[in-house]
ZAPASE-736977 format. One record per atom (N, C-alpha, C): x, y, z. Coordinates in steps of 0.001 Angstrom, whole numbers, plus 524288, in hexadecimal, padded with zeros to 5 digits. Last residue first. Example, Ala and Ser with C-alpha at 12.3 -4.5 7.8 and 13.67 -1.06 7.14 Angstrom:
2
832327F73681BA8835667FBDC81BE4832648001E81EBE833867E9C681E788300C7EE6C81E78833907F31C81E78
//
This chain:
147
87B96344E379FF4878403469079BC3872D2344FA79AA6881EF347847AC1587EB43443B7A94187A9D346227A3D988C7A34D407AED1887AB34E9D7AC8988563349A17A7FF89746345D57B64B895A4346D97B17588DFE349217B0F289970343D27BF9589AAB3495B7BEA58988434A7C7B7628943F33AF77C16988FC83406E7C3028926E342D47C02989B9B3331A7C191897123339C7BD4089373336F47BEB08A279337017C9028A48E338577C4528A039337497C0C289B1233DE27D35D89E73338DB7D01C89FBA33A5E7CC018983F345B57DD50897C5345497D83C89C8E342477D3DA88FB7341C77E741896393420B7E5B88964E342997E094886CF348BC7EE4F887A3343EE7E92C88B96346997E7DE87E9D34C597F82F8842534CDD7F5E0884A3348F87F2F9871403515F7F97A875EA34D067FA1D87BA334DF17F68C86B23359D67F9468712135B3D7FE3087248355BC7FD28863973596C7F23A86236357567F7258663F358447FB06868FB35CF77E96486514360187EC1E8628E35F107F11387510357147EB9E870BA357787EA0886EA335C047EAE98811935AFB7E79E87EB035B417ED04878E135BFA7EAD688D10355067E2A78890D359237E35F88538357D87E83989B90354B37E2C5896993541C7E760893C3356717E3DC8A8C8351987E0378A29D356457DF4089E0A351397E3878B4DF351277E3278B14F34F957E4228AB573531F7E3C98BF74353B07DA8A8BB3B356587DE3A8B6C1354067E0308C71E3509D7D4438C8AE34F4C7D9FF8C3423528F7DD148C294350A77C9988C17634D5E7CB5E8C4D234A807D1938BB1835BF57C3CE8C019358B97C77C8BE5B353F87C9B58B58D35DC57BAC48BAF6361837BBAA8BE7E35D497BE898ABCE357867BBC78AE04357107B9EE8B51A357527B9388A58135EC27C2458A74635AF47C5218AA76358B57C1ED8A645368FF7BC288A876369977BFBD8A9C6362D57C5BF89F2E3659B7B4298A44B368047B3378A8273670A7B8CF895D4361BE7BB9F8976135F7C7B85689C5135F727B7908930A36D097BF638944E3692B7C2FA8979D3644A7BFEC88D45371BA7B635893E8371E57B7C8895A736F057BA458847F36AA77AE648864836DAA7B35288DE536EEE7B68B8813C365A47A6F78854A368DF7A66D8859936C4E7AA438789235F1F7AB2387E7635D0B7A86188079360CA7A719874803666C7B7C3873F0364C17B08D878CF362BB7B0228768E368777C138871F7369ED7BF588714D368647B8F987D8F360687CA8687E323635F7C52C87778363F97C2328795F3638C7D972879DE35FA77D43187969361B97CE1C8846A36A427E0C287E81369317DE8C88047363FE7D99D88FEE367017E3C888D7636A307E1F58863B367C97E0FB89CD8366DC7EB3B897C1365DB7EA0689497369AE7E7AC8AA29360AB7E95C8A6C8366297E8008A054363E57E8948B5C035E887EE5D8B08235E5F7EDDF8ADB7363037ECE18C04F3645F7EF648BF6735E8C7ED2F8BA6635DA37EE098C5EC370257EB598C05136E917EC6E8C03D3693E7EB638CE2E377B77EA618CEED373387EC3F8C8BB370A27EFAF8CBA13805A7E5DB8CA5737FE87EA948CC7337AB57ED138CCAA380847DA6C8D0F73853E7DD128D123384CB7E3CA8C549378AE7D5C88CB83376897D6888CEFA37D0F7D9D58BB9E37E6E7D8738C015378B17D9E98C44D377F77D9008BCE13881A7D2C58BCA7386BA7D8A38BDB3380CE7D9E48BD3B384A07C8EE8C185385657C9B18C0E3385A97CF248B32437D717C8438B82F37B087C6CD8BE3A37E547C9808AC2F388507C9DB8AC913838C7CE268B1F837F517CD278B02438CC77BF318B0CD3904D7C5808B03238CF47CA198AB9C388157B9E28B05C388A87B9798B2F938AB17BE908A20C386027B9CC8A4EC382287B9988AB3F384877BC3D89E1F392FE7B85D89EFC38F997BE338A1A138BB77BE668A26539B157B2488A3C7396AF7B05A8A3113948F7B75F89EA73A6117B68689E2E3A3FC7B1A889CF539D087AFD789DE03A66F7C3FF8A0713A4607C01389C8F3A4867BA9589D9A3AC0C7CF9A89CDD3ABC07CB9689FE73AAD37C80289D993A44E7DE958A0C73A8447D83B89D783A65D7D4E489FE63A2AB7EA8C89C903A5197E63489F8C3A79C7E1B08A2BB399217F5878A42C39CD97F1838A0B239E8D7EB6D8A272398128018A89EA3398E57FD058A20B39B037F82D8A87338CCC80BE68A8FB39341807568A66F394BE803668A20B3886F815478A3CF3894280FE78A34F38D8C80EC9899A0385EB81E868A08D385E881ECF8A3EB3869B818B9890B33857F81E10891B33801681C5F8992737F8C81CF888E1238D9E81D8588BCE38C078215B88E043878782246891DC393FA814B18938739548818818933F38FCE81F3E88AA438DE480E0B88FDC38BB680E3D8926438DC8812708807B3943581114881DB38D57811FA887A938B02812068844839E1280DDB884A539D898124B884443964F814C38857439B148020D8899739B6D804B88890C39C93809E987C3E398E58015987E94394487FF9388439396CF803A2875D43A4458025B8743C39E76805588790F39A8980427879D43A9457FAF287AF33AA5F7FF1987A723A552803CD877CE3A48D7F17587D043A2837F14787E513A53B7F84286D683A5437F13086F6239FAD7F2C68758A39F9B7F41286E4A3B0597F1C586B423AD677F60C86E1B3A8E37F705871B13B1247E634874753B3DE7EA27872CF3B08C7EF27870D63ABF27DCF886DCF3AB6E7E0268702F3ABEF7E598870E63ADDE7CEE1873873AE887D3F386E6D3ACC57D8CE86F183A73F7C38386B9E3AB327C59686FD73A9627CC03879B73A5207BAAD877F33A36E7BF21872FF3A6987C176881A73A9907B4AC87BD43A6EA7B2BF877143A5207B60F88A7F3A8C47BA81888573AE7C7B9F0880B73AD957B69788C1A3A1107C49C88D453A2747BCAA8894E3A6D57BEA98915C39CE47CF3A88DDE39F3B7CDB188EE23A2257C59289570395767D8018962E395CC7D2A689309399597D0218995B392107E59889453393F87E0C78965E3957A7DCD389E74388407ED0B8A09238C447E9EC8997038D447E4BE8A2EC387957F99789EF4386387F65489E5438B687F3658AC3437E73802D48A9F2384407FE878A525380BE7FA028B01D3770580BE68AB1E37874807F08AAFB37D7B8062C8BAB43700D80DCF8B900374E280EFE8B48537432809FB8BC7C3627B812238BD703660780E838B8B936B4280E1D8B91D357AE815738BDA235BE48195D8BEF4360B6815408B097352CD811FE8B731353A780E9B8BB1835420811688A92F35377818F98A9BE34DE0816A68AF6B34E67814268A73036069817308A8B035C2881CDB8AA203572B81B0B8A58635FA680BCC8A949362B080ED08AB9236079813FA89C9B35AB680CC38A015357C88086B8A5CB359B180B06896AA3603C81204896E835C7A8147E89BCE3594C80FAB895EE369D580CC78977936C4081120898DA364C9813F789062365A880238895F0368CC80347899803688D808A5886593689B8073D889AB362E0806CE88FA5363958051E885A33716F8083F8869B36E3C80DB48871D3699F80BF58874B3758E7FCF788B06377708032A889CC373D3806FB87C9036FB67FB818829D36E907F7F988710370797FA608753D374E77FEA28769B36FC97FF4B87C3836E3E7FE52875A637E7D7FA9B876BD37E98800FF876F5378B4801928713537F3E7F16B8767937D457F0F3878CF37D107F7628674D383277F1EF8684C37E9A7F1AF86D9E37B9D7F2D58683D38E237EE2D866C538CC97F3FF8686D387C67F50587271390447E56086E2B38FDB7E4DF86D5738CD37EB4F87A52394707DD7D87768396977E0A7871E7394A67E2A588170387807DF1E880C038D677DC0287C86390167DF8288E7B381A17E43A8899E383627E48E887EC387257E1088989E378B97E87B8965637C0D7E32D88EE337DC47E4898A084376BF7F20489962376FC7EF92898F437C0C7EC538AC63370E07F2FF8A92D3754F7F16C8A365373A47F2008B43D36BFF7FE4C8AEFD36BAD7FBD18ACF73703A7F8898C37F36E067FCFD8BDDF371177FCD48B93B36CCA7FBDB8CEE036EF3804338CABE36C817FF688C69636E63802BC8D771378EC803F58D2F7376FA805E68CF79373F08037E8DFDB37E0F7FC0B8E03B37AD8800778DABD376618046F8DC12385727F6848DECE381B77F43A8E12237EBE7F8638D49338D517FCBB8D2E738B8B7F8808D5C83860A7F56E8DC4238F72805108D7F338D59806398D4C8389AC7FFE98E2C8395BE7FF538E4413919A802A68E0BC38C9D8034A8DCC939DB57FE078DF1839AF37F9678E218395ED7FB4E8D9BE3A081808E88D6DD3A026803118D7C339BBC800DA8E39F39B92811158E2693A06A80F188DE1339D4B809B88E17C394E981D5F8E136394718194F8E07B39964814698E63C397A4828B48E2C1397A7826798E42439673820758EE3C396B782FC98EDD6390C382E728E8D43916782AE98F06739E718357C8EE1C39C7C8381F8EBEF396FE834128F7673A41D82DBC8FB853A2A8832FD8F53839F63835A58F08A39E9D820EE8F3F43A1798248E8F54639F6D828B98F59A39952814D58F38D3987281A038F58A39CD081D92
//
């Protein structure tokens, strides 16, 4: 901390509980930051919103410009990386952020990561966020991929 009580980075990162929103590139996910942005007010806890991007991926520079001026809009930190292994790269952003809620879209198949990753913990509260912008708590009989 500094002489004015600011918070340094690394300070910030293991001190502050977090709302994440998991997002990919895509226009749509501007729902999922502003419900984010109300899970955040409802917590008392700071909103980042984190993109994942695999290299398999077709990019979509636009959306990810649009998404992060919404989060701008919404009072949140954007963050962008490339990963190989995305599971792995959203697991370890939770637990390095002190993130107790995470929201995300709805899992696109039984082997969607979302899956892996609601699984990992069980002090995190998950959210997804329809296509309509409703918010659904995700239980212990969601975190399982229905066959």
């Amino acid at each position: 901390m500094d002489q004015y009580g600011n918070l340094s980075t690394q300070e910030y990162a293991t001190k502050v509980r977090k709302t994440l929103v998991c997002v990919t590139n895509q226009f749509e996910c501007q729902r999922i930051i502003r419900a984010g942005r109300a899970i955040a007010d409802l917590t008392k806890t700071h909103l980042t919103v984190l993109s994942v991007s695999s290299p398999e991926y077709t990019q979509n520079p636009q959306a990810l410009q649009y998404l992060f001026d919404v989060s701008k809009e919404n009072d949140a930190m954007m963050t962008v990386t490339y990963s190989e292994n995305p599971t792995k790269t959203i697991i370890n952003f939770i637990k390095e952020n002190k993130v107790v809620n995470v929201l995300t879209g709805m899992p696109s198949s039984d082997d969607s990561v979302l899956y892996k990753v609601w699984n990992k913990f069980t002090h995190v509260t998950f959210f997804t966020v329809t296509p309509e912008g409703e918010i659904r708590e995700v239980t212990k009989s969601t975190r399982v991929a229905t066959a």
